[in-house]
N, C-alpha and C positions, 0 to 999 in steps of 0.2 A: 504493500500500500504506500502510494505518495502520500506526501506531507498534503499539498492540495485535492489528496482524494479521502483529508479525513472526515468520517461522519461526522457531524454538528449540532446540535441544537442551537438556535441563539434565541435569546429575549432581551426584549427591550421593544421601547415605547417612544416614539416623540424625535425631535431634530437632531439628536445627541445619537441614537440609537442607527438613526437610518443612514446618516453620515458613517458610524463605524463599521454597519454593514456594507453599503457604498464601497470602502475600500478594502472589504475583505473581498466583496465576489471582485474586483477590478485585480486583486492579488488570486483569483482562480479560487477562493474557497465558497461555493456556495452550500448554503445551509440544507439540512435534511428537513429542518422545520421550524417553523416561529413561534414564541409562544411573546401573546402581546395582550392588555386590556382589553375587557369584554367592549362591545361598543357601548354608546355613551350621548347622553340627551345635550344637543349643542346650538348655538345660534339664536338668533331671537325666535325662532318659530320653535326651537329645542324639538330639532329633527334629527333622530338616532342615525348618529354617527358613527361610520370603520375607522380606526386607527389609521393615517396612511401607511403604515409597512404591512398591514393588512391588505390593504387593495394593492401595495404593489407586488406581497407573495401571491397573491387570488392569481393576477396577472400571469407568472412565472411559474403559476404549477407546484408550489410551494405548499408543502400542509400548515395551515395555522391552528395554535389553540389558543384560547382565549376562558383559561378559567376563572372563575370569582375568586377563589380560592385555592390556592396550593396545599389541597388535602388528600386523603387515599386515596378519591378515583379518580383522580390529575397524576398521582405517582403511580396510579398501576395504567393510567394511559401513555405515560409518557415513557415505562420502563416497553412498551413495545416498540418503541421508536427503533431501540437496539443503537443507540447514538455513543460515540467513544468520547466525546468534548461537548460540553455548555458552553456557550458565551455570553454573556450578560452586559449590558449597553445599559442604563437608565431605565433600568424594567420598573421599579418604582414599588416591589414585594421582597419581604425577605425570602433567602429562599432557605427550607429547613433543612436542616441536617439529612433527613434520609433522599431527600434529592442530588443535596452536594459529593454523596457518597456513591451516587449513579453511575454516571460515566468515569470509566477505567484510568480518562486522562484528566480528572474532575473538574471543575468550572472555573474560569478564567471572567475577571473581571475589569472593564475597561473605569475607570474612573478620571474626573475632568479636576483635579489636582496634583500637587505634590504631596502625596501621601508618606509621612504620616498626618499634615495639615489638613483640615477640613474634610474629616470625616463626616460621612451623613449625609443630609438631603437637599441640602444647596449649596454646596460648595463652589459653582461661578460664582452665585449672588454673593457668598462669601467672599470671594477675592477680591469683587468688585466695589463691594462697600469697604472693605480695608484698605482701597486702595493702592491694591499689589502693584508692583511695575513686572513683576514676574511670578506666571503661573505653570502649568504643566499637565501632560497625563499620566496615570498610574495606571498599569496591567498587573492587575494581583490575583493567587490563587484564592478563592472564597474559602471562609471558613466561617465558625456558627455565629463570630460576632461580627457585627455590623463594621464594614471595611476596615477589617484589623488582620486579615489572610498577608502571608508571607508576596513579595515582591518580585514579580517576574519581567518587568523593566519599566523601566520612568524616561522621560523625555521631556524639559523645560522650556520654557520660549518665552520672550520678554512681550508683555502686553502691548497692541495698536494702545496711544492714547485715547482714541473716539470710539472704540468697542465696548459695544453693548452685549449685554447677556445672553439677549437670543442670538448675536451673530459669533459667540463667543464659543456657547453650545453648538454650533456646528463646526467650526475651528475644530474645537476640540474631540468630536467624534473623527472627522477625514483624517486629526493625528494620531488620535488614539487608532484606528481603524489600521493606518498604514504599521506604526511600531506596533501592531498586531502580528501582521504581514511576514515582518521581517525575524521577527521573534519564535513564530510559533514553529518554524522547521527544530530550531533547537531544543525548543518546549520537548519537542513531542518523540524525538528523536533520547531523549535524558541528559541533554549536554549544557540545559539554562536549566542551572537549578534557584529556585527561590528563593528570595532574602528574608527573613524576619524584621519587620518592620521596627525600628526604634521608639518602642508605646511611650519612653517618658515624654516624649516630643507630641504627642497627639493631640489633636483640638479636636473640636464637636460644632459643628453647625447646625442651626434648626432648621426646621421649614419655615417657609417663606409665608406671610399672611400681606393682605389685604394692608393693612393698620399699618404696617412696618414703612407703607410709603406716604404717610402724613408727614408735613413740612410746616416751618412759618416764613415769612417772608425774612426773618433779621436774624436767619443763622447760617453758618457762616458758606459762602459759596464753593469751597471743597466738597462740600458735604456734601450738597447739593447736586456736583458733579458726581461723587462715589453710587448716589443714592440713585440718579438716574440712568447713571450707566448697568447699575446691577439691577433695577426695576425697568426695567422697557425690554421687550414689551409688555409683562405684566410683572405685579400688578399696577405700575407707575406710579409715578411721582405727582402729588395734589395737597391742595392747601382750600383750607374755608375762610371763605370772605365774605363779610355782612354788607349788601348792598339791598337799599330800598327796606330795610326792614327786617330780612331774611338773610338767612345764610346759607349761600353755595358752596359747589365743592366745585372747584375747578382742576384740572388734569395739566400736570406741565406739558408742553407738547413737544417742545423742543429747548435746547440750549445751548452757551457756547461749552462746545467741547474742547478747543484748543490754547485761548488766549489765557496767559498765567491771569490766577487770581489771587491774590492777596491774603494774607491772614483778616485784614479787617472788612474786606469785603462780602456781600451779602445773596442773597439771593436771588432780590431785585438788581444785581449786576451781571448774574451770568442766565438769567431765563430770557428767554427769543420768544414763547410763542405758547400760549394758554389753550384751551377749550376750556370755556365757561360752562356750568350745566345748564344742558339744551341747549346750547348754541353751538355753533360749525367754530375754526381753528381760528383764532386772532389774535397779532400782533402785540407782544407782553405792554408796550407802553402805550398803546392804545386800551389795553384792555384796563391799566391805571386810570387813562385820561375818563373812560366809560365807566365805570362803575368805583369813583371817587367816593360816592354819596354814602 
């Protein structure tokens, strides 16, 4: 058996996930089978939605599963598979122990840091709110705690200044995807053996909520920059304003992303461009001059 004729499972979900598979099939590996979120009530009409890597396995003849659940009759569907490797992209489940114990060459997981940093479930949004000027991706072997599996190779790159989270998360799958690539001959062959990750160094990221991207207008405009760079496209960056009596919630829409700003400078220095609620995009200092009152 070639290294590109190894059986596979992969899971995963979302831009992070399709980008890493992206450059597995462009590196000759495609998958024996996807396992992605069941579909899912979306849009303003909340019309039941397929995952895109779902419609693009359906496309390719690809089997998909899609359980609610990673319990027995998902582990006795999935041991039929007869798959030798998992891969795992932003699947967004843990996965239990007697799955991780499946496959002979066990489960490989690509993550969108430098691991042991930002373990957990936002780790862009994490970089991007601290501010990183340098991030990376980790391919680690899973194991039963939450991305603490031994290290099977990392790859660093120093942040675009203007990069946002969603276009950060696909960066990082095409990278994670490719040092996938280039790794897994020796993976699987026994000659990349895995590093133990150094746990005193480890940090924890949370998940990301809604609330986390409230602002005021007179703090300080770094901030401002980390917060919208790691919030766009959700859940953004917004602030309330009392006009006419009531209070809105307005959506930053855009800002300056590259001119230095200041320790003393504010918010109202680096925002370009609001959405008011119920109103269409408009210009920050017009939307001052309009809703003064």
């Amino acid at each position: 058996m070639t290294t590109t004729n190894v059986s596979y499972v992969f899971f995963g979900t979302g831009a992070l996930a399709e980008s890493v598979l992206a450059s597995l099939m462009r590196g000759g590996y495609t998958p024996k089978a996807i396992v992605t979120k069941p579909d899912s009530l979306q849009g303003r009409h909340m019309q039941l939605t397929s995952p895109h890597i779902k419609t693009w396995a359906d496309s390719k003849g690809i089997d998909v599963f899609q359980p609610k659940k990673l319990d027995q009759d998902f582990f006795e569907t999935l041991s039929l598979v007869h798959a030798d490797l998992f891969i795992v992209a932003s699947y967004g489940k843990i996965i239990p122990e007697n799955i991780l114990i499946l496959p002979v060459h066990g489960v490989l997981n690509v993550h969108p840091s430098l691991l042991p940093l930002y373990r957990g479930p936002s780790p862009i949004e994490s970089t991007l709110l601290h501010g990183d000027l340098i991030t990376g991706v980790t391919i680690i072997k899973l194991d039963k705690e939450m991305d603490h599996g031994p290290i099977v190779a990392q790859n660093a790159f120093t942040l675009n200044p203007e990069v946002t989270s969603g276009t950060l998360e696909v960066e990082s799958g095409q990278r994670g995807g490719e040092l996938l690539v280039q790794v897994l001959p020796h993976y699987l062959e026994g000659t990349l053996i895995p590093k133990e990750q150094d746990h005193s160094k480890a940090s924890i990221c949370k998940k990301i909520t809604k609330e986390i991207g409230e602002i005021t207008l007179n703090i300080n405009a770094n901030d401002v920059r980390c917060k919208f760079r790691a919030l766009t496209p959700w859940p953004s960056v917004y602030f309330f304003h009392k006009h006419d009596g009531k209070t809105i919630r307005v959506k930053v829409a855009s800002i300056d992303m590259t001119t230095y700003m200041s320790d003393d400078q504010t918010a109202k220095d680096i925002i370009l461009s609001v959405v008011p609620e119920g109103k269409k995009e408009m210009d920050f200092q017009s939307f001052l001059r309009g809703y003064s009152k």
